[in-house]
Each structure stands twice: as structure tokens, then as C-alpha cells.
FITI-639494 format. One record per residue (C-alpha): residue number from 0; residue in three letters; z, x, y. Coordinates in steps of 0.5 Angstrom, whole numbers, plus 500, padded with zeros to 3 digits. Layout:
N
PT   n res   z   x   y
PT NUM ala   Z   X   Y
...
***
This chain:
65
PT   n res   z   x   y
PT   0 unk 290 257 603
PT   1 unk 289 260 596
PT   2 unk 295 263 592
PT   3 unk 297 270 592
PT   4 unk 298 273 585
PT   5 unk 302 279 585
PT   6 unk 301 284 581
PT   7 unk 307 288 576
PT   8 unk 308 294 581
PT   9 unk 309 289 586
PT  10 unk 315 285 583
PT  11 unk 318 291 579
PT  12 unk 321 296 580
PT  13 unk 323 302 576
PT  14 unk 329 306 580
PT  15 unk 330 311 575
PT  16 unk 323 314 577
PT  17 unk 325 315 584
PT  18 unk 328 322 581
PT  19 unk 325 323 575
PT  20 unk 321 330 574
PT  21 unk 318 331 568
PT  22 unk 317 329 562
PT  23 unk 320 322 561
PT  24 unk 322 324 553
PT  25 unk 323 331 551
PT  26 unk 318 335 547
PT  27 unk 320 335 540
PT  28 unk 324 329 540
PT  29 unk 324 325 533
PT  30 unk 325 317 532
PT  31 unk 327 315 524
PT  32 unk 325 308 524
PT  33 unk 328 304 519
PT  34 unk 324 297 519
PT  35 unk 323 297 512
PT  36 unk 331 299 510
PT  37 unk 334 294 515
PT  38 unk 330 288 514
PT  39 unk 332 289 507
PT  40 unk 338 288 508
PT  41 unk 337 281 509
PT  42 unk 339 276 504
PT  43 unk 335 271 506
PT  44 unk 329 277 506
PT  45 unk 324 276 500
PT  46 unk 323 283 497
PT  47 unk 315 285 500
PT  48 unk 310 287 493
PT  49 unk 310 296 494
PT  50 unk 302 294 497
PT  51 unk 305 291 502
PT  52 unk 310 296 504
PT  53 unk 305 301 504
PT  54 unk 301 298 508
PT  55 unk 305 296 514
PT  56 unk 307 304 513
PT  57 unk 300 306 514
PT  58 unk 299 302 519
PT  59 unk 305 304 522
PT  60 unk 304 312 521
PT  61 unk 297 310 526
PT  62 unk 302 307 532
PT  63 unk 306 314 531
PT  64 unk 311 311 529
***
């Protein structure tokens, strides 16, 4: 006799969308990530070179974010 796996919508579910109609964020919505400030503010954190900074935001620009 074999195994059943079953997939994610069997094991979860989301009851905030039995209600749900429309749009799950509203148009014109903004986030302000501010990965490159917080994490910063470590003190245990070593200052990356400006390169890498600009990279990681160009990077991030490509997710949307």
C-alpha cells in the first residue's frame, strides 16, 4: 500500500480568503525597504564597499521591491 502525499492546498488553509473580494493590496500602495539602513545598524555588521550596495539594490529594483 503507497503513501499519499498531500499537496499544500490540502494541509493549508487560508480562511482570510472565504471573504476576500478583490485585490489582496490596493492599487498605489508603496513598501520602503530599508534592508540597507537596519542592517547597518548592527554593530556587528561590517560596512559592505558601495559596489556591493549598488548591486544588491539593482538586484532588488528587479524583484520589485
Amino acid at each position: 500500500m503507497g503513501a499519499s502525499n498531500p499537496g499544500e492546498p490540502e494541509l493549508i488553509y487560508d480562511w482570510n480568503e472565504i471573504a476576500r473580494k478583490g485585490r489582496v493590496i490596493p492599487k498605489g500602495v508603496e513598501f520602503f525597504d530599508e534592508t540597507l539602513r537596519d542592517g547597518l545598524q548592527n554593530p556587528s555588521v561590517v560596512d559592505p564597499e558601495i559596489e556591493d550596495k549598488l548591486k544588491l539594490i539593482h538586484l532588488m529594483d528587479k524583484l520589485g521591491i
